[in-house]
C-alpha positions in Angstrom: 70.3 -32.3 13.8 68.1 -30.0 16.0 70.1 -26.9 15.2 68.7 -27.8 10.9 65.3 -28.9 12.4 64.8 -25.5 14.6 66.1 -23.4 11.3 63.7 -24.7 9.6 61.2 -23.9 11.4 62.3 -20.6 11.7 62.3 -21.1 7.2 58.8 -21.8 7.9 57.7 -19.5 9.7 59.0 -16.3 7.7 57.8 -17.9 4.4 54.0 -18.3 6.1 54.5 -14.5 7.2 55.6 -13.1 3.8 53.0 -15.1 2.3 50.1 -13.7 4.5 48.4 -10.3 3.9 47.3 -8.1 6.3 43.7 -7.3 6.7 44.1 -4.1 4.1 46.5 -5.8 1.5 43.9 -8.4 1.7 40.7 -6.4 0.8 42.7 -4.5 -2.2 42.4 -7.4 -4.0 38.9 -7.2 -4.1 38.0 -4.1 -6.3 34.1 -3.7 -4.9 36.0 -2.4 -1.6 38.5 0.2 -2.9 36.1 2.8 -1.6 36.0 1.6 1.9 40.0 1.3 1.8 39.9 5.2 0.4 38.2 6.1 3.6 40.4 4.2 5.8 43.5 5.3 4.5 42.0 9.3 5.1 42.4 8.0 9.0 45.9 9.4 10.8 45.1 6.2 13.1 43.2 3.5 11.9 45.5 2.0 9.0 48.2 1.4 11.3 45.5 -0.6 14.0 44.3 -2.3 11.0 47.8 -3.5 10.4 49.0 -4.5 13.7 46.2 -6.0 15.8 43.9 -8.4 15.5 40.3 -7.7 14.5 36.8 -8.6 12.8 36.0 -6.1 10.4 32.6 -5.6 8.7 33.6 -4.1 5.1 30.7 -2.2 2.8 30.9 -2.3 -0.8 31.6 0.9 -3.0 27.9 0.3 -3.8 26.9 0.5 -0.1 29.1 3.5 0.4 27.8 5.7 -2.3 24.0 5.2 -0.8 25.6 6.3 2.3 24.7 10.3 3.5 26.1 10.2 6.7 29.4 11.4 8.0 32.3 9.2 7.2 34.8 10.3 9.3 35.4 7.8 12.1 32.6 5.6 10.6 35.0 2.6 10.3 36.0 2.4 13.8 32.2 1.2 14.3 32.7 -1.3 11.9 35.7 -3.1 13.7 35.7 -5.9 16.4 39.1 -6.3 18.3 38.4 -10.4 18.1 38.5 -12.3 15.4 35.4 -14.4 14.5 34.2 -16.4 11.6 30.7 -15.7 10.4 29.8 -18.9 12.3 31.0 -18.1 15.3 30.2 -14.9 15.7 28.5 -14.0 18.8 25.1 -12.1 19.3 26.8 -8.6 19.8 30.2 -7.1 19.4 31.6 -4.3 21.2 33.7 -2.1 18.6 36.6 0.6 18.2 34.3 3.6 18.5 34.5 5.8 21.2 32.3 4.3 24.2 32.6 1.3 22.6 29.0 0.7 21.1 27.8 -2.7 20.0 27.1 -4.0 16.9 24.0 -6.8 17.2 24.2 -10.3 15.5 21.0 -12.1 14.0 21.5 -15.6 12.6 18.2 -16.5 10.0 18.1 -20.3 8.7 18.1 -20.0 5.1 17.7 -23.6 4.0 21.2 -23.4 1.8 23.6 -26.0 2.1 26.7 -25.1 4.4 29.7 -25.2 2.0 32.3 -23.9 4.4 30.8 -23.7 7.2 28.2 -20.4 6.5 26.2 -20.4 4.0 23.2 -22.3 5.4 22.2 -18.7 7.4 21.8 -15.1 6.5 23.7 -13.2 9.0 23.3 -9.7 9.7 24.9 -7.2 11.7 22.9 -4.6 12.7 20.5 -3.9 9.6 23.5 -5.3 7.3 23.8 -8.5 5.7 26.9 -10.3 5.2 27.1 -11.1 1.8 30.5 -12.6 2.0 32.1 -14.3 4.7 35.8 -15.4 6.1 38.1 -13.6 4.5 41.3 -14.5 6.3 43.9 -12.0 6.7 46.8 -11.8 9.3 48.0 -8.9 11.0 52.2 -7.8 11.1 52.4 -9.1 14.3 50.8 -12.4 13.3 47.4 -11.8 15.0 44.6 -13.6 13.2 42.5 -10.7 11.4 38.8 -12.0 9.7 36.6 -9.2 7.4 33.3 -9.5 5.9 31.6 -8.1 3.0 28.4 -6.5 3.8 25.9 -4.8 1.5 25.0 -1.5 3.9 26.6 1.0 5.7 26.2 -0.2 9.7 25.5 3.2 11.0 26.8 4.4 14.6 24.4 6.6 16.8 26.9 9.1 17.7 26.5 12.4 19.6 27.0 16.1 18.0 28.4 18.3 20.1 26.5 21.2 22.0 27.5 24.8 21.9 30.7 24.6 23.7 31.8 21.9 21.8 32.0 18.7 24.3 29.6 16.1 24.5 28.9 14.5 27.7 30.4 11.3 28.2 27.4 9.3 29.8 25.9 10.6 26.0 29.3 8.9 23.6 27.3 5.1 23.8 23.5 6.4 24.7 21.1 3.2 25.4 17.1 4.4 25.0 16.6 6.5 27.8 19.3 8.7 27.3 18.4 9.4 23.5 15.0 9.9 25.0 15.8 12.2 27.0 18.6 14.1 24.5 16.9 13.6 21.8 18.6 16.9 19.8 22.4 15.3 20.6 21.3 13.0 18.2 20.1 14.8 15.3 16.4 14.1 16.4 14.6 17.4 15.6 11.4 19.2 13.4 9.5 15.7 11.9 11.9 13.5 14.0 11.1 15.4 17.5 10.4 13.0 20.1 9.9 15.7 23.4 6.0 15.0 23.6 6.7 11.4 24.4 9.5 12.0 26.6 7.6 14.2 28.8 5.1 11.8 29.1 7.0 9.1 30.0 8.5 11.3 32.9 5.0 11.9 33.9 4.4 8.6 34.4 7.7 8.0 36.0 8.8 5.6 33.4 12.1 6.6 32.1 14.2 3.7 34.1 11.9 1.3 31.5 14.0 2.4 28.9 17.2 2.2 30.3 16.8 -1.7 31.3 19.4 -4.1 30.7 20.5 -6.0 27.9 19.0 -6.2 24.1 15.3 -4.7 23.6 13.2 -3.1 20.8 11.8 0.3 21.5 9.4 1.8 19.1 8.4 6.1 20.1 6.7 7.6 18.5 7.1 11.6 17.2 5.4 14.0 18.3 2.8 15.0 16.4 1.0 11.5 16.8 0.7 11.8 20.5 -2.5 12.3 22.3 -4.2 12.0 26.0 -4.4 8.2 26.1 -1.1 7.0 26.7 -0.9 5.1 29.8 1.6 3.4 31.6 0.2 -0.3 29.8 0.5 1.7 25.9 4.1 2.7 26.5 5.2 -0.7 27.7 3.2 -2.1 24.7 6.1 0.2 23.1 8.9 -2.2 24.2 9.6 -5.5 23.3 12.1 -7.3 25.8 15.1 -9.1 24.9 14.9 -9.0 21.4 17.0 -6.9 18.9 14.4 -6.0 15.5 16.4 -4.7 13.1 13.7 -4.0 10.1 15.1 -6.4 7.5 15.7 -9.2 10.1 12.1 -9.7 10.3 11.1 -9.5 6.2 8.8 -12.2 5.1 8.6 -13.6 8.8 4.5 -13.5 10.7 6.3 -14.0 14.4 4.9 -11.8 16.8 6.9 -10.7 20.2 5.5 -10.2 23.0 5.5 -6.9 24.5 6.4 -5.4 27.9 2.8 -5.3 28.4 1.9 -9.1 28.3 0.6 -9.6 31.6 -1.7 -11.8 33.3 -4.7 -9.1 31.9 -3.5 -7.3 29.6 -1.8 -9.2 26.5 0.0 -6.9 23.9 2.2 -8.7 20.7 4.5 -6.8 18.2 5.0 -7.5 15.0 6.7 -5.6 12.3 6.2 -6.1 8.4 7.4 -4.9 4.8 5.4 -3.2 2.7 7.8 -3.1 -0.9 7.7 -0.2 -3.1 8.3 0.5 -7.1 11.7 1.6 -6.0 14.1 1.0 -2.6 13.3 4.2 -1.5 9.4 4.1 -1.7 9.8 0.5 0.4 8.3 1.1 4.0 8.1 -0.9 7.1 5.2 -1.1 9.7 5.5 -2.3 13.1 1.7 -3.4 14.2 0.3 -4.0 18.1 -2.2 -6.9 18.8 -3.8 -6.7 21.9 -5.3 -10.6 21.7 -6.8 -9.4 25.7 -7.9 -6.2 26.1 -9.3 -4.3 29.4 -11.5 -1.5 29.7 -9.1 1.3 28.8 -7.7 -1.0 26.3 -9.5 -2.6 23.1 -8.7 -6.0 21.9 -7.4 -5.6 17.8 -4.4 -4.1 15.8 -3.0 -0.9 15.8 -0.6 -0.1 12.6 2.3 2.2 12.4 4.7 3.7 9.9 8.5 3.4 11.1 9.6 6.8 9.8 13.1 6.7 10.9 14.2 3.0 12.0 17.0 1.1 12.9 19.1 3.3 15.8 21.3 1.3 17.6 21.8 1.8 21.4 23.5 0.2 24.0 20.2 -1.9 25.3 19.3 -2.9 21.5 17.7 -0.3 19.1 15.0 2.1 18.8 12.9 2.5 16.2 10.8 6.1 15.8 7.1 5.5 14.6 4.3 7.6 13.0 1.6 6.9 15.6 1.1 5.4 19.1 0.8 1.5 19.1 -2.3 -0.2 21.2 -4.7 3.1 21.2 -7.6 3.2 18.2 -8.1 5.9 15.8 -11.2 7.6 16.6 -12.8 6.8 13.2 -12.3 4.9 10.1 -11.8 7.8 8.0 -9.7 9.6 10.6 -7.1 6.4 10.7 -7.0 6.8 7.0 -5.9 9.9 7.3 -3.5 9.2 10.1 -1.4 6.1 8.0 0.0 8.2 5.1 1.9 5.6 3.5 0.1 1.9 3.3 -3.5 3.7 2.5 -2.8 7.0 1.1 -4.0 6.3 -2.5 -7.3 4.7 -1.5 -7.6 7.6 1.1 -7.4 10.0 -1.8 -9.4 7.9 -4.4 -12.3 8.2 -1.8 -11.7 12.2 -0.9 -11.4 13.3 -4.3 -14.1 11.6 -6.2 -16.4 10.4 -3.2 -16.5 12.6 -0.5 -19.8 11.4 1.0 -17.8 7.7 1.4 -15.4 10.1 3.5 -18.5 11.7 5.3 -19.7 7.8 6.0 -16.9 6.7 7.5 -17.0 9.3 10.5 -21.0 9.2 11.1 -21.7 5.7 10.8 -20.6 3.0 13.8 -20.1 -0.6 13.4 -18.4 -0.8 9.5 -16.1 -2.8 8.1 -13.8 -1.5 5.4 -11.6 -3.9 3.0 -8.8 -1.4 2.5 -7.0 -1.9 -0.9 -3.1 -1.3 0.0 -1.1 1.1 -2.0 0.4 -1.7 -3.6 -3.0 -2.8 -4.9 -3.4 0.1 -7.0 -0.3 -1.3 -8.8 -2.0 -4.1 -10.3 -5.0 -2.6 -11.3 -6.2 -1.9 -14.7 -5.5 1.8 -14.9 -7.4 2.2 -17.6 -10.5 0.5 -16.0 -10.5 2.6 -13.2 -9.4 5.7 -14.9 -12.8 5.2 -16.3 -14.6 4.7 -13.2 -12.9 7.2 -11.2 -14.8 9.7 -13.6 -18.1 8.2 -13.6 -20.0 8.9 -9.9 -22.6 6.0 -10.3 -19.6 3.6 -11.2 -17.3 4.7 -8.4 -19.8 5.0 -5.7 -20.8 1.5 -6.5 -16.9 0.6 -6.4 -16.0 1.9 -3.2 -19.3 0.5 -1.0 -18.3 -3.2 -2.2 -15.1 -2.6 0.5 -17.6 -2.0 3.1 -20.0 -4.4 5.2 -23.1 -2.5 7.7 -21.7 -4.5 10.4 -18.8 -5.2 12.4 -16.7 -8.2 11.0 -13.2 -9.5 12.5 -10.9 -11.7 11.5 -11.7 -14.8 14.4 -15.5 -14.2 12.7 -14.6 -15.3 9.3 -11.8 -18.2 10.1 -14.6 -19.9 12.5 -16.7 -20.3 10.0 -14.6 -21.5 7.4 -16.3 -19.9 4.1 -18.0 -17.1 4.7 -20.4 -14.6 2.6 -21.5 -10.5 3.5 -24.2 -8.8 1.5 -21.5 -5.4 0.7 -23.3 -1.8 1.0 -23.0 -1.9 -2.9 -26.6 -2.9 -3.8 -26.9 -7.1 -4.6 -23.3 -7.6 -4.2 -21.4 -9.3 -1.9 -18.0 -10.5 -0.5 -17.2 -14.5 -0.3 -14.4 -15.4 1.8 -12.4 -18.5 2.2 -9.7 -19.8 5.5 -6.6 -21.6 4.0 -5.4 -22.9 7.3 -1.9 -24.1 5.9 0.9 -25.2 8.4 -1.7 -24.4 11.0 -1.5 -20.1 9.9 -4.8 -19.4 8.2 -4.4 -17.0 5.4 -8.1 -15.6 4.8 -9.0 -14.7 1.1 -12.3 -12.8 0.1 -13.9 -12.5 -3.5 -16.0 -9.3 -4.6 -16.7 -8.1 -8.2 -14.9 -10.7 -9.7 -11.5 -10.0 -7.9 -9.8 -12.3 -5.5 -7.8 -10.6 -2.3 -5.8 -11.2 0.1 -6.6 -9.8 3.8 -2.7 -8.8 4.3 -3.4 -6.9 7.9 -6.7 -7.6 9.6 -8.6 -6.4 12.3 -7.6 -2.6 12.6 -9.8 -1.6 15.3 -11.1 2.5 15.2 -14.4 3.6 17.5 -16.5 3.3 14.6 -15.7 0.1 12.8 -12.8 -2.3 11.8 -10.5 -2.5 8.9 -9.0 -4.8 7.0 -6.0 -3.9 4.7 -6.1 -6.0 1.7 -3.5 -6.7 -1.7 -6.6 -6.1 -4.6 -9.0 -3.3 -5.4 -12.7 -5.1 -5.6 -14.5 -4.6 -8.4 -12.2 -4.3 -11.6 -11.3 -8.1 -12.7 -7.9 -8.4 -14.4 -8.8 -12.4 -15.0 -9.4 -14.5 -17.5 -12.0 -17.3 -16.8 -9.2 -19.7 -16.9 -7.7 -17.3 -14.2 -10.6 -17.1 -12.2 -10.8 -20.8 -12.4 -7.1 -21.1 -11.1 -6.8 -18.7 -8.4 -10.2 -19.1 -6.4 -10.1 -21.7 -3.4 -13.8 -22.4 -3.7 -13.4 -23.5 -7.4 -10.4 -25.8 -7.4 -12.3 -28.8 -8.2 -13.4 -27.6 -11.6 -10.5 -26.4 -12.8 -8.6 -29.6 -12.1 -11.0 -31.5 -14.2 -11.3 -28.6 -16.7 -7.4 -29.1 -17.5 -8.1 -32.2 -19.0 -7.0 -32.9 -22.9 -6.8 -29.3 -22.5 -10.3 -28.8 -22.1 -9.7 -25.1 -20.3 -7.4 -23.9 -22.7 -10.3 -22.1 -24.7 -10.8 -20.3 -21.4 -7.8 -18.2 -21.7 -9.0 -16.1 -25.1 -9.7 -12.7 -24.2 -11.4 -12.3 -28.0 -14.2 -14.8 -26.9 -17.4 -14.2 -24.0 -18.3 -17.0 -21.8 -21.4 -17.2 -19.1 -19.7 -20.3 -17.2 -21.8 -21.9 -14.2 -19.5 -23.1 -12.0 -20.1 -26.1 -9.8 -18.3 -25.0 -6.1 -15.9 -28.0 -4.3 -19.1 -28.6 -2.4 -20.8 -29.4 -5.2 -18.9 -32.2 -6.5 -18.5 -33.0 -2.7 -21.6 -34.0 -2.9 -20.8 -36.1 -6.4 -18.4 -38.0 -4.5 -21.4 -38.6 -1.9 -24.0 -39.7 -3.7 -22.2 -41.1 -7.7 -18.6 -42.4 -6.3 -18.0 -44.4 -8.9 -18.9 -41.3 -11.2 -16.9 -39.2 -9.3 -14.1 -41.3 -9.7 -13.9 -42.1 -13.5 -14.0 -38.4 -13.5 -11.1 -37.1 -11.6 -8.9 -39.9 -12.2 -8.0 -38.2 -15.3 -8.8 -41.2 -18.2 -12.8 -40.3 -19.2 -12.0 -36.4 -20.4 -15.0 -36.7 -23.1 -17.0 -37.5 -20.5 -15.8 -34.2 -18.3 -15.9 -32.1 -21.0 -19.6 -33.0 -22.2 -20.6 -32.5 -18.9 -18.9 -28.8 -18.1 -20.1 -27.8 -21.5 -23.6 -28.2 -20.4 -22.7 -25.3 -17.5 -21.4 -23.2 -20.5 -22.6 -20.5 -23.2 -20.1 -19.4 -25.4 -20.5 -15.9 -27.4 -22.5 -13.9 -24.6 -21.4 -12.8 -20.7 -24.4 -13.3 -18.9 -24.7 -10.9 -15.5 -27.2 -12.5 -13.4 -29.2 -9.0 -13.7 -29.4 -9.9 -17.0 -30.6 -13.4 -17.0 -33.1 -12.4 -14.6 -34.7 -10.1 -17.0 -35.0 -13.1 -19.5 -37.2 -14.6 -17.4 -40.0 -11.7 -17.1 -41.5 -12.5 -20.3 -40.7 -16.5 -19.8 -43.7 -18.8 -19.3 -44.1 -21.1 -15.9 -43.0 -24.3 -15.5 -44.5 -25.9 -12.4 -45.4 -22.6 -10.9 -41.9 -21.1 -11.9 -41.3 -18.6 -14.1 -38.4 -20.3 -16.8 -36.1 -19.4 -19.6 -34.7 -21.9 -21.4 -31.0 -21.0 -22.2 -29.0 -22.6 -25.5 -25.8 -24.4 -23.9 -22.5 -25.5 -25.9 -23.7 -29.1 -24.6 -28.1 -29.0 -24.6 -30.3 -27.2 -23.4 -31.2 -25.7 -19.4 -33.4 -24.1 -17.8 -32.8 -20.4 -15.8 -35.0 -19.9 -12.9 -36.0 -16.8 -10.4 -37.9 -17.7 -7.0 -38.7 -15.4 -4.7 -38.1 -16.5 -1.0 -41.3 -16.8 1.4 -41.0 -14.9 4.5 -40.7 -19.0 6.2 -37.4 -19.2 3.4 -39.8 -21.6 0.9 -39.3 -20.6 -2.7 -41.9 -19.2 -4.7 -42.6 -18.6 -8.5 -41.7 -14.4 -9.2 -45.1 -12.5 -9.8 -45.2 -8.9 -10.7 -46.3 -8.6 -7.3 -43.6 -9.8 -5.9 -40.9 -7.2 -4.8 -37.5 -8.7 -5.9 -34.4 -7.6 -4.2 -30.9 -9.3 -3.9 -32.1 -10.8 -0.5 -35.2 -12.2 -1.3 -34.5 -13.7 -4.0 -32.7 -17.0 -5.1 -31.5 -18.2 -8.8 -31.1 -21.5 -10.6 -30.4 -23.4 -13.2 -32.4 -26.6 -14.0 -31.9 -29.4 -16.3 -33.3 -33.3 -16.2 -35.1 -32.2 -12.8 -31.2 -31.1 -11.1 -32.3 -27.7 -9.9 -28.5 -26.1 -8.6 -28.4 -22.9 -7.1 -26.7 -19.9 -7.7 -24.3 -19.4 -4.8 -22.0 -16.4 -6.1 -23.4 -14.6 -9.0 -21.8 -12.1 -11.1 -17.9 -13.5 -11.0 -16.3 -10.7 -13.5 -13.7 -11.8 -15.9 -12.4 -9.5 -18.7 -13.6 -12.5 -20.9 -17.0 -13.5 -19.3 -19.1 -14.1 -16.4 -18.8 -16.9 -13.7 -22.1 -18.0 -11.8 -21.1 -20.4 -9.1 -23.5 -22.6 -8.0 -24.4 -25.3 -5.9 -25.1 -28.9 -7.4 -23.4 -30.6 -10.8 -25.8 -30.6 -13.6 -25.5 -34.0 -14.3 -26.7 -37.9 -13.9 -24.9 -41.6 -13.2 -25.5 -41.9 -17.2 -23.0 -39.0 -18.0 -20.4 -41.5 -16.8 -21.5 -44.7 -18.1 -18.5 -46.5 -19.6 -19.2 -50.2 -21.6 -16.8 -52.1 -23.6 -15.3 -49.2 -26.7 -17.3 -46.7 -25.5 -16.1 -43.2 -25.3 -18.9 -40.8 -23.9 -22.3 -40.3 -23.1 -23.4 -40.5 -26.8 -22.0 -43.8 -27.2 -24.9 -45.8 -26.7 -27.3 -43.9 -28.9 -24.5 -44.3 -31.6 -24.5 -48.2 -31.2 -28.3 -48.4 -31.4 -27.7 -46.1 -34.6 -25.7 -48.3 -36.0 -27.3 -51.7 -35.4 -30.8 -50.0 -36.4 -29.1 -48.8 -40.1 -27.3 -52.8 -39.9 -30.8 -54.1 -39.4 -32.5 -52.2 -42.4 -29.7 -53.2 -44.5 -30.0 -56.5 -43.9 -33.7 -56.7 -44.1 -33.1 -54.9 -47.3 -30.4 -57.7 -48.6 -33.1 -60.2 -47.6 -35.9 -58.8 -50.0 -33.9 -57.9 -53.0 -32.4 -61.7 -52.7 
């Protein structure tokens, strides 16, 4: 009985063997890898170990290969672990096949998928490569377990080139930082990729051992023609973040900073790195930016952004990334930091070098500015036309460009303390509003100028002269409909929740009508919910829209776009009303008054006199109507279909709301009386005739 049991067994066994595929027979069935077979097949050694040991293997796609422009010979061996993991299980570095024995480096991101065999709830990547598919199970001839996955790059070795005698030095086969530091040329590092200046500096300073420490750092050196005098011993440990691995598209889409080798007691120094995307793959760039949150003497408090120009090498201590500027020390002007970033900025650089030079000349004389810096990407989503037009006009572009700078020095910690926040612009009566969306505790900080909402994407730049903030929107050149406007901007979220009732806002959305819109800000109706709750709430809970739509139409005109320039000058020839000059203005719903007073030097209001020299700052604008005088907070709100005025108070009374018995708005009760007059006459009429 044991001799048919143990032949069994032995049936068993060869039938799991012949049915099992080896780690090659196993990726020919999938067609998206015949490429990477091709290449392993060109190897005298490397099909045979594929065959007979054990191994996890990290397979690229025909896709991946063909982006490849490095050397492929030997390139798989760097792509081959001699255990066998699951994606799961995988630990956070590998050592491989290639000579020396580099490692590969394992990041795990949560993903929020559910796990379906025990994967798919992270993104794993290896290196710079993600694992797109995971687990295939294959079994060596020998019956060692054998596990590939599909990635979607090329994992690229650093590997030396041999000198002139043809031998490359063995302490060079698996460099970690310092020893690509200091042989830079081994490794193909030459002409824009030279990184000798920093080298030298850092053997100056005696610092060389700091880049050969232990275990998995990021390094970030930069070339050489972005050096200069003021790296200290504190800047090039503000180039080093410990025990962490930053491969570039580990971090996308993620705000965590690291903190750097110089976060010390004094001195604090974090690292972050972001994405900036491009039309295409190959125009996509990555920044890595230093924040010194304290600062020192020799050291000022604020960001510092760099270009990685050549990123991702791996080393044997984690992976270096080569950068287009020192991290931690300030440009020495605006203007010249403009010129130093030649990717994120380059297009408003040039907009302002071409057709303003004088804004260039500005930006190196004057100290203590503030520039909103639109981002490449912003000129993407521009209307070219628009600015094709203003590019070509000086009055227009001058005026463009000063609305993205303030005469004063303005950070980030300024404008989230505060909450909202609003900056006369050095374009004449303009200014920027901003507004703090502190969500999940990270405040996001949003400005408003020339009728164009922004985003401030990179703040607090620090140069000698000034700070700047990198934005996602060129100021000035609307691409928003009033309904838009009404969507998009934090401060007006109020009205545009009550406009969408019955489709009130709709209308908003025609680009073939003008409106002049005075918008009441949250804080207006705030102050509804203060002072008329019971108003307030008929009106937002959604079941009174006659009643909301009688009262926004009274803070509408339809047909014209009213710039407040414009409304002003209807009031020079306007007659006083209680000592202020008036116009009345034709609403969709009644009639208001417009109003200009000119502030007293104790900020009292006075009537405008011809005497009276009106400027943006002294002056003050409302709008008036059953003795609710609401003032214009944020004039001149450019839509491509009209004008928004936002302003203070809600143009409207207890009355507006009143709800009896059938009645449906504020008309209602005139109507009644209407009718019960006419049933009156009638009757009296019936009365006589009988």
């Amino acid at each position: 009985m044991s001799q048919r049991f143990l032949l069994l067994g032995v049936l068993l066994l060869y039938s799991h063997a012949a049915e099992s595929k080896t780690l090659l027979e196993a990726m020919a069935e999938m067609p998206t890898l015949s490429e990477a077979i091709a290449i392993i097949n060109k190897d005298k050694l490397l099909p045979q170990l594929m065959k007979t040991f054990g191994f996890t293997a990290f397979i690229p796609t025909n896709e991946a290969l063909e982006k490849y422009d490095g050397a492929k010979e030997k390139l798989f061996y760097y792509h081959l672990a001699n255990i066998p993991y699951k994606a799961q299980d995988l630990p956070d570095d590998l050592n491989t096949q290639l000579t020396g024995n580099p490692r590969l480096y394992i990041t795990r991101i949560p993903n929020g998928k559910p796990s379906i065999s025990g994967w798919e709830d992270y993104d794993y990547y290896v290196n710079n490569a993600k694992i797109t598919s995971a687990n295939h199970i294959a079994q060596s001839e020998d019956g060692h377990e054998q596990v590939f996955h599909v990635v979607d790059q090329v994992i690229a070795p650093t590997i030396a080139k041999p000198v002139a005698d043809g031998a490359v030095p063995p302490a060079y086969m698996n460099p970690d930082a310092r020893k690509l530091l200091e042989k830079p040329n081994l490794y193909g590092l030459v002409d824009e990729f030279s990184i000798t200046d920093f080298e030298k500096r850092v053997s100056e300073l005696d610092l060389l051992d700091t880049f050969a420490m232990s275990g998995k750092n990021t390094f970030f050196i930069p070339i050489n023609q972005a050096l200069n005098d003021l790296i200290d011993k504190h800047v090039i440990h503000g180039h080093i973040v410990p025990k962490e691995v930053l491969f570039t598209r580990t971090v996308e889409g993620t705000t965590n900073q690291s903190m750097s080798l110089a976060f010390t007691d004094n001195l604090k120094v974090l690292i972050n790195m972001e994405k900036v995307a491009g039309q295409t793959e190959d125009q996509t760039a990555y920044y890595v930016k230093s924040n010194t949150v304290a600062g020192d003497t020799s050291h000022t408090k604020g960001y510092v952004l760099a270009r990685i120009v050549k990123g991702n090498i791996p080393v044997k201590n984690g992976v270096v990334h080569l950068i287009d500027r020192p991290l931690m020390i300030v440009a020495s002007s605006i203007i010249s930091y403009l010129q130093e970033v030649k990717g994120q900025l380059s297009r408003f650089y040039m907009l302002m070098k071409e057709y303003n030079p004088d804004m260039a000349n500005l930006l190196v004389s004057k100290t203590d500015l503030t520039l909103f810096a639109p981002s490449n990407e912003a000129f993407k989503m521009v209307n070219k036309d628009r600015l094709n037009e203003i590019m070509h006009n000086k009055e227009k572009i001058s005026k463009l460009l000063n609305l993205h700078i303030l005469n004063r020095h303005l950070t980030i910690d300024e404008i989230i303390e505060r909450t909202t926040h609003e900056e006369e612009t050095r374009s004449y009566g303009r200014k920027l509003y901003f507004a703090v969306d502190d969500h999940h505790g990270i405040p996001t900080v949003s400005l408003e100028g020339g009728g164009v909402n922004a985003t401030i994407t990179t703040p607090d730049i620090i140069t000698n002269n000034g700070v700047i903030h990198i934005i996602n929107r060129i100021l000035g050149i609307p691409s928003q409909t009033v309904y838009e406007k009404l969507s998009t901007d934090p401060m007006l979220s109020l009205t545009f929740n009550l406009s969408l009732q019955e489709g009130w806002n709709e209308r908003l959305k025609s680009r073939e009508e003008k409106f002049t819109l005075f918008v009441p800000s949250n804080g207006a109706w705030e102050q509804i919910h203060r002072t008329l709750p019971s108003a307030y709430k008929k009106l937002f809970m959604g079941e009174f829209p006659y009643h909301v739509r009688y009262i926004l139409e009274r803070h509408m005109i339809v047909g014209h776009d009213f710039s407040l320039e414009e409304l002003a000058a209807l009031t020079t020839n306007s007659t006083q009303r209680g000592g202020i000059y008036s116009e009345r203005l034709q609403m969709t719903r009644g009639k208001i008054y417009f109003q200009a007073r000119v502030k007293s030097k104790l900020g009292e209001t006075t009537s405008s006199t011809e005497s009276d020299i009106e400027t943006p700052s002294n002056t003050e604008y409302y709008i008036e109507w059953n003795g609710i005088s609401a003032r214009v907070i944020r004039p001149d709100v450019e839509c491509v279909n009209g004008v928004v005025h936002v302003v203070d108070k809600v143009l409207m009374l207890n009355r507006d709301v009143t709800v009896s018995g059938g009645s449906t708005g504020p008309a209602a009760a005139g109507m009644t009386a209407l009718l019960s007059t006419l049933i009156t006459v009638a009757f009296a009429r019936a009365l006589h005739h009988h």
